[in-house]
C-alpha positions as CSV (number, residue, x, y, z in Angstrom):
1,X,0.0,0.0,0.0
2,X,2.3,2.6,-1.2
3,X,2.2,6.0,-3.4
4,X,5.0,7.6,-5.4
5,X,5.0,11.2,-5.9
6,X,6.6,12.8,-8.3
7,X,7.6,16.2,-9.7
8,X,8.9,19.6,-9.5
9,X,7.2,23.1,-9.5
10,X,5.7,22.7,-12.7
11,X,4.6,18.9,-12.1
12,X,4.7,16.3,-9.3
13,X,3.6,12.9,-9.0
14,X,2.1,10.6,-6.7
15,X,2.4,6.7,-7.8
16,X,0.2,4.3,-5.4
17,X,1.4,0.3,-5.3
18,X,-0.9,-1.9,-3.3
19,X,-0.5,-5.0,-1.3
20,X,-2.7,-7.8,0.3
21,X,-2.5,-9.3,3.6
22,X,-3.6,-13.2,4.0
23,X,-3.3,-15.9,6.9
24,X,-3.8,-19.6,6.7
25,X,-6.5,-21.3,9.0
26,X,-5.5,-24.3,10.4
27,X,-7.7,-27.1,9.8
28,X,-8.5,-29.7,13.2
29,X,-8.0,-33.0,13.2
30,X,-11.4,-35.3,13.7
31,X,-11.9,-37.4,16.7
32,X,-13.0,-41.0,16.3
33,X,-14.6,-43.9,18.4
34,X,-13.1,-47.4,17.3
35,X,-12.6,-48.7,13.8
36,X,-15.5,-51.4,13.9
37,X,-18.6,-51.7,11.7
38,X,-21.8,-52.4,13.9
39,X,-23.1,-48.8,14.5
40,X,-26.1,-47.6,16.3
41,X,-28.5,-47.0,13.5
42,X,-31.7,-45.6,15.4
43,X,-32.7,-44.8,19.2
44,X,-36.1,-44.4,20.9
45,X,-36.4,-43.3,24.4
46,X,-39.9,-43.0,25.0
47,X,-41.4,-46.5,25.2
48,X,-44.4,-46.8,27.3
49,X,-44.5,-42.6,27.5
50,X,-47.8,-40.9,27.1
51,X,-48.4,-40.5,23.2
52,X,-45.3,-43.0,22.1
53,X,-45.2,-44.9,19.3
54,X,-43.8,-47.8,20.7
55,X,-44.4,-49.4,24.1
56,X,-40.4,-49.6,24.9
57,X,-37.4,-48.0,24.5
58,X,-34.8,-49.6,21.5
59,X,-31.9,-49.5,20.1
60,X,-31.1,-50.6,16.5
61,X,-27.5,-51.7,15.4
62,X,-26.7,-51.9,11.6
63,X,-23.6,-53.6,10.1
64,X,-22.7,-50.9,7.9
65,X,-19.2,-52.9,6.6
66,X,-18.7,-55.9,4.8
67,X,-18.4,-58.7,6.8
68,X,-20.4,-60.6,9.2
69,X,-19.4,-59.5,12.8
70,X,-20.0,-61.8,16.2
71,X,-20.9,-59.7,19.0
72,X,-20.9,-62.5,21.3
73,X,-19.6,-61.3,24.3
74,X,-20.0,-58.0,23.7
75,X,-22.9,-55.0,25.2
76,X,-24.6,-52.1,24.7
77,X,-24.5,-49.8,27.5
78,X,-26.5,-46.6,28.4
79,X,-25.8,-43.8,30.8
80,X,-27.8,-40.6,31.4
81,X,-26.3,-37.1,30.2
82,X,-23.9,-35.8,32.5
83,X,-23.6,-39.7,34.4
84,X,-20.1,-41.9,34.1
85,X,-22.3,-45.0,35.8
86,X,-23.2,-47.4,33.1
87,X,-25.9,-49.9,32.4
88,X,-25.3,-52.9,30.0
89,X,-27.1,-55.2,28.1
90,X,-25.2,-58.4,27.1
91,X,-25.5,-58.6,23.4
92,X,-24.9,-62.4,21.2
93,X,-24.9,-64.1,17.8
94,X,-24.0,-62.8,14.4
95,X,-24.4,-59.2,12.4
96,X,-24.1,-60.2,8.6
97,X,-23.3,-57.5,6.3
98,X,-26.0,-54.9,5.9
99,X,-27.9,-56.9,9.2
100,X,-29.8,-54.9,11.7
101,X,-30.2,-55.9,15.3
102,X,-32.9,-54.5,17.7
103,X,-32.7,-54.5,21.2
104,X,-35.6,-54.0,23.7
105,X,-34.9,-52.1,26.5
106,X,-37.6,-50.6,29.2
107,X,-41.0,-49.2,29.0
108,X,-42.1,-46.4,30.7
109,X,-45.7,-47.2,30.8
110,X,-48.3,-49.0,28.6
111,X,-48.9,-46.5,25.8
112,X,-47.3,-47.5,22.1
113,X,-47.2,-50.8,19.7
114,X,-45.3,-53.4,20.3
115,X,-42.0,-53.9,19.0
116,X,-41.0,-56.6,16.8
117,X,-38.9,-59.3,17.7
118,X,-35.6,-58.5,19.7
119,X,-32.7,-59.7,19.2
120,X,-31.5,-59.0,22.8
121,X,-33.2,-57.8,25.9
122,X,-32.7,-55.5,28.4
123,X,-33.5,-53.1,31.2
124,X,-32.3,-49.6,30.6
125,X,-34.4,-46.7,30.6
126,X,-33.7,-44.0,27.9
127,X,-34.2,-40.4,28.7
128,X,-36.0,-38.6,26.0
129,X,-34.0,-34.9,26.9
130,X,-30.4,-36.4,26.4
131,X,-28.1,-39.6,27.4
132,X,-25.1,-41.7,25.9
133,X,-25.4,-45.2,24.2
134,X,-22.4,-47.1,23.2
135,X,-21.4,-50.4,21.9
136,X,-18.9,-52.1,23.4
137,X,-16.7,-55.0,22.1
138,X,-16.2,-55.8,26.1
139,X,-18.9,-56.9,29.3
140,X,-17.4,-54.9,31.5
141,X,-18.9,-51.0,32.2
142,X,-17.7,-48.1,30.8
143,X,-16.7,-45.7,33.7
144,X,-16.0,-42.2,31.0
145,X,-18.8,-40.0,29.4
146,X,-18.3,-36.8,32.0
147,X,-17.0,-35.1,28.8
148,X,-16.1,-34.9,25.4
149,X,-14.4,-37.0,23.9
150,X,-13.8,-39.5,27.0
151,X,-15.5,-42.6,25.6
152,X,-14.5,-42.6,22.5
153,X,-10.8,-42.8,23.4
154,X,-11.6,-46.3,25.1
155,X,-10.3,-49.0,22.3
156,X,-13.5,-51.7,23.7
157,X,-16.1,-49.0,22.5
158,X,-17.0,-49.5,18.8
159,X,-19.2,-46.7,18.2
160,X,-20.7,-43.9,20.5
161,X,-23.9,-42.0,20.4
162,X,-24.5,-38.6,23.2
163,X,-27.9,-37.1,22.6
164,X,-29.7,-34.3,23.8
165,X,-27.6,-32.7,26.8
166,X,-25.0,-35.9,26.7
167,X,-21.7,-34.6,28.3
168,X,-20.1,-37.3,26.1
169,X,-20.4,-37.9,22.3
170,X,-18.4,-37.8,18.8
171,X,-17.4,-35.5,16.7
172,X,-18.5,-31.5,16.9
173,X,-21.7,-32.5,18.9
174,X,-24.4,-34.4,20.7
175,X,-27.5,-35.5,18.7
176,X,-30.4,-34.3,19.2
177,X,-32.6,-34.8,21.7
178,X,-35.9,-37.0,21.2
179,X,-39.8,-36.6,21.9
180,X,-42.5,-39.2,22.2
181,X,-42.8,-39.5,17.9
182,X,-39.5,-39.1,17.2
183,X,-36.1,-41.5,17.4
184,X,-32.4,-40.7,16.2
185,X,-31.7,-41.9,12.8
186,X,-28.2,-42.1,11.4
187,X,-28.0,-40.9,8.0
188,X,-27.5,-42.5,4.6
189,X,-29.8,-45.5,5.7
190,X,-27.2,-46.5,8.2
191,X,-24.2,-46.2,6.5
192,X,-23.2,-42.7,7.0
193,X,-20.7,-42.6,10.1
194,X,-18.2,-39.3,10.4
195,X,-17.6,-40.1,14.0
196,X,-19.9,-36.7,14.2
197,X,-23.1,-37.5,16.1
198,X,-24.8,-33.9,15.4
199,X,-23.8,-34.8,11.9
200,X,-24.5,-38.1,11.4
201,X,-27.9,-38.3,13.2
202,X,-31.2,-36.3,12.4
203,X,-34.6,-37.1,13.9
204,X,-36.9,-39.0,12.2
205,X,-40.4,-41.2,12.7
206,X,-39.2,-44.3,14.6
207,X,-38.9,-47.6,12.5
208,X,-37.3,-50.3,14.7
209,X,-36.0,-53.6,12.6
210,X,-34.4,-56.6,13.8
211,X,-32.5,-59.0,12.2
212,X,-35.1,-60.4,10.0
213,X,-35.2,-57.1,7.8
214,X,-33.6,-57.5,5.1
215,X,-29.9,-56.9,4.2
216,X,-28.9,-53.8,3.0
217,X,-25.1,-53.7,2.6
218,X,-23.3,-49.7,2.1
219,X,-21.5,-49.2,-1.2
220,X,-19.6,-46.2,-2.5
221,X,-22.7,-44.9,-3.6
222,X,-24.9,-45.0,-0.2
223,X,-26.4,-47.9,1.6
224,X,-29.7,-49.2,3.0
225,X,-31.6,-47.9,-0.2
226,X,-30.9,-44.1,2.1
227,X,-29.8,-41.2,0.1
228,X,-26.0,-40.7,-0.4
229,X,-24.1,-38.6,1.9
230,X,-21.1,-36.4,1.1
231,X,-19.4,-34.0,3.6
232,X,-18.3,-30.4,2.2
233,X,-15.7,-28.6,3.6
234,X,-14.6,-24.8,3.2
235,X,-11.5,-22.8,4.1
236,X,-12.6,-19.5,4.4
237,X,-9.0,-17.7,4.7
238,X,-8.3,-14.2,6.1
239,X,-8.7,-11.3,3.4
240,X,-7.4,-8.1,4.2
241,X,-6.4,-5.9,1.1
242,X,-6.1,-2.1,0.1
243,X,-7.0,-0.7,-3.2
244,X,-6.7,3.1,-4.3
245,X,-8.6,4.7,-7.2
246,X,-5.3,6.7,-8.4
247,X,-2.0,5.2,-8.7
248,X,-0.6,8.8,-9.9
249,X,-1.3,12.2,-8.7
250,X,-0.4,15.0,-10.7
251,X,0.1,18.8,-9.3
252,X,0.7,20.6,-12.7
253,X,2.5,24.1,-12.7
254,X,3.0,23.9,-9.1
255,X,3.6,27.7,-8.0
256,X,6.4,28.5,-4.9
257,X,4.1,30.2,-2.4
258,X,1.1,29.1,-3.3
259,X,-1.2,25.7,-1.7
260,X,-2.1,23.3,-4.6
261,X,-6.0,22.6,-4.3
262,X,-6.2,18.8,-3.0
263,X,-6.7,15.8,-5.2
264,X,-9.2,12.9,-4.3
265,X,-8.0,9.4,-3.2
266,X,-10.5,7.1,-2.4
267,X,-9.3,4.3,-0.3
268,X,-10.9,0.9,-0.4
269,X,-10.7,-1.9,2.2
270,X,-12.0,-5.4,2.0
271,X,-12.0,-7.2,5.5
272,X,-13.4,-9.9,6.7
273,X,-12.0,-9.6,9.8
274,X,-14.6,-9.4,12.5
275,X,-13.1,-7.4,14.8
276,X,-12.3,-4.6,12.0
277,X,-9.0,-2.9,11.3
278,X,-7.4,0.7,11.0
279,X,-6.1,2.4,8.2
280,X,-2.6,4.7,8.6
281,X,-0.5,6.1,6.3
282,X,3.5,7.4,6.2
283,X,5.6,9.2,3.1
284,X,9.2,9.6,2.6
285,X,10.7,12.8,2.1
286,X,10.6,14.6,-1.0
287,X,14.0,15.0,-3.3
288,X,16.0,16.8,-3.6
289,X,14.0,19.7,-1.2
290,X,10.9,18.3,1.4
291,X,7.5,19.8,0.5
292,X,4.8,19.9,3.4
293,X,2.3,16.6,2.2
294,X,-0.7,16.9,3.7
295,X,-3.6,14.1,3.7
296,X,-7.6,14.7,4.5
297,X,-10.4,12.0,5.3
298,X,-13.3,13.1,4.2
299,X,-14.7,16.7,4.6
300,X,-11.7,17.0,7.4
301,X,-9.0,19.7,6.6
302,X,-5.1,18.2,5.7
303,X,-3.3,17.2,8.5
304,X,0.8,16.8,7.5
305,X,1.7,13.2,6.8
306,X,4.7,11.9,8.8
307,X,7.9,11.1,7.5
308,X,9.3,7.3,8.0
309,X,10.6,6.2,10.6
310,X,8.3,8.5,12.7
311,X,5.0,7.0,13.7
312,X,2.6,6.4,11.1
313,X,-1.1,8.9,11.6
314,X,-4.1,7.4,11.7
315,X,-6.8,7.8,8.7
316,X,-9.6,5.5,9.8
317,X,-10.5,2.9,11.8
318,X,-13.7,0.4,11.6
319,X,-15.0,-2.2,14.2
320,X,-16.4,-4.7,11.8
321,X,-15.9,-6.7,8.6
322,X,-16.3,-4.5,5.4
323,X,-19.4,-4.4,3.3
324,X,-19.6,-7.1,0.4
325,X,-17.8,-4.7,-1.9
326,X,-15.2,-3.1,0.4
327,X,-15.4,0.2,2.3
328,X,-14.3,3.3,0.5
329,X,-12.9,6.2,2.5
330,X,-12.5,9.2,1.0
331,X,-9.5,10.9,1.0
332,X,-7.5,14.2,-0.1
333,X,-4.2,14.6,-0.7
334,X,-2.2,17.7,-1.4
335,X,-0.5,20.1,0.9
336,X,-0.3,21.2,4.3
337,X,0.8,24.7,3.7
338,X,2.3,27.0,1.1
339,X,4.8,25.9,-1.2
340,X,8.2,26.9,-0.2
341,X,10.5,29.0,-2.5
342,X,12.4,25.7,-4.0
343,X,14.4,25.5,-7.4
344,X,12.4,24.6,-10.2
345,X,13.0,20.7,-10.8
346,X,10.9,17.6,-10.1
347,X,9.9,16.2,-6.9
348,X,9.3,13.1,-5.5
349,X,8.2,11.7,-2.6
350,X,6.3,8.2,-1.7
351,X,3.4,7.7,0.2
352,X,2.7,4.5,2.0
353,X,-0.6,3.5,3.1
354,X,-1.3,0.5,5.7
355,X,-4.3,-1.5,6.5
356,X,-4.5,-3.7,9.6
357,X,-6.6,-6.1,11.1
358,X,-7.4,-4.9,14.6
């Protein structure tokens, strides 16, 4: 962001040269809850409740990889929100590819249908406004899920669903929290699975299967006859940049003793900084005798422009991002006071202007 002027008491110049400002955004890595492939496809927590759909709570495993998994041995365990006490429900047989497996767990009254067949049994009772479900290649309780991230760095668990006000869950965040007509569904028909629950989960009507539904193995192109899922990410980088609407400015037949009328300079900043930026500028002297530069925002008289290595002055300053097309400030540039009596020659002199993010 830098001017050249130029010239001599018939002519001087003033030649602008503009730079942009840019940092790179880091990206995060993503967290991750085991490497297995039975998932929890879909949880209902309000079996039995007043206006449910079903008369008990379920969750529904898929086996969204290739191969036929045993579980014997293994459990799925629930704990409320904020709780590291877990309950678990011993789990057996065979997942084939593409396989669902339901498992009944308590009712909390006599309203709803009946599920169909489970595939295992047990007592645990789901909060609708948020809790923690996780399948786990292991009998033994989990003793994590106070926060973030704490489950899913235990190798045993396989796959890890927080909901609702869960202290514990994958990814970016918790799931949503459920309702007496509504259950978590993972996306993609069961196949989707970012190790992001707020991404990989939406609410949806319940639909509990068990292991006599019909296969319905993921491919490249989606799974489960659900749509196909792709993630999108964006970079937005930094911008921070300067433009001027003159990169010359000419003071013909400059007279000794007399003040040059000022010349526009409008000043244009794009930000996208939120917490704004300010806008100084500095000169070098002129050669081979100094003339007094001055600079003006707006309808503001010229103020003298400091010579490097003195501080640079202040033109503006803004407490927000620009507007779509930049921010233009208005300036003047042209001279503080008379012209001294100088020999005739040409002048020149840079001026520098600076934009920073605040």
């Amino acid at each position: 962001m830098s001017s050249r002027i130029g010239g001599s008491m018939k002519r001087i110049h003033l030649l602008v040269l503009l730079s942009a400002l840019a940092l790179p955004f880091a990206a995060a890595p993503a967290s991750s809850s085991g490497s297995g492939s039975v998932v929890v496809a879909e949880v209902f927590a309000a079996g039995g409740n007043s206006g449910a759909a079903y008369a008990n709570d379920y969750v529904e495993l898929f086996n969204r990889g290739s191969g036929a998994v045993a579980v014997d041995g293994w459990t799925l365990q629930y704990a409320s929100a904020s709780s590291t006490t877990w309950q678990a429900t011993a789990l057996s047989g065979t997942i084939p590819a593409g396989g669902r497996y339901l498992v009944q767990l308590a009712s909390g009254g006599t309203n709803g249908a009946a599920l169909p067949a489970p595939d295992a049994t047990g007592t645990s009772n789901l909060a609708v406004t948020g809790g923690k479900v996780a399948v786990v290649d292991d009998a033994n309780p989990l003793s994590c899920g106070a926060s973030a991230g704490s489950c899913s760095a235990v190798a045993a668990v396989e796959d890890l669903v927080g909901y609702g006000g869960a202290a514990d869950y994958e990814g970016s965040g918790a799931a949503s929290g459920l309702s007496a007509t509504t259950a978590l569904a993972r996306t993609g028909g069961g196949c989707a699975d970012t190790d992001d629950n707020a991404a990989d989960f939406s609410t949806a009507a319940p639909n509990p299967l068990n292991s006599s539904a019909p296969a319905a193995e993921c491919s490249a192109s989606g799974g489960g006859g659900g749509p196909g899922d792709a993630t999108v990410n964006v970079d937005v980088q930094p911008l921070l940049s300067i433009a001027l609407d003159h990169a010359t400015l000419s003071f013909p037949a400059a007279v000794p003793g007399t003040t040059p009328s000022p010349l526009p300079e409008d000043v244009t900043v794009t930000s996208n900084d939120p917490s704004g930026y300010t806008i100084t500028v500095h000169r070098t002297a002129f050669s081979p005798h100094d003339l007094p530069l001055g600079i003006g925002v707006g309808a503001g008289g010229l103020v003298a422009v400091p010579i490097a290595p003195a501080p640079d002055l202040l033109l503006a300053t803004a407490d927000s991002p620009s507007a779509d097309g930049g921010d233009v400030w208005a300036t003047s540039v042209g001279f503080a006071s008379p012209l001294p009596t100088v020999p005739a020659g040409h002048y020149a002199a840079t001026l520098t202007y600076t934009v920073i993010g605040r």
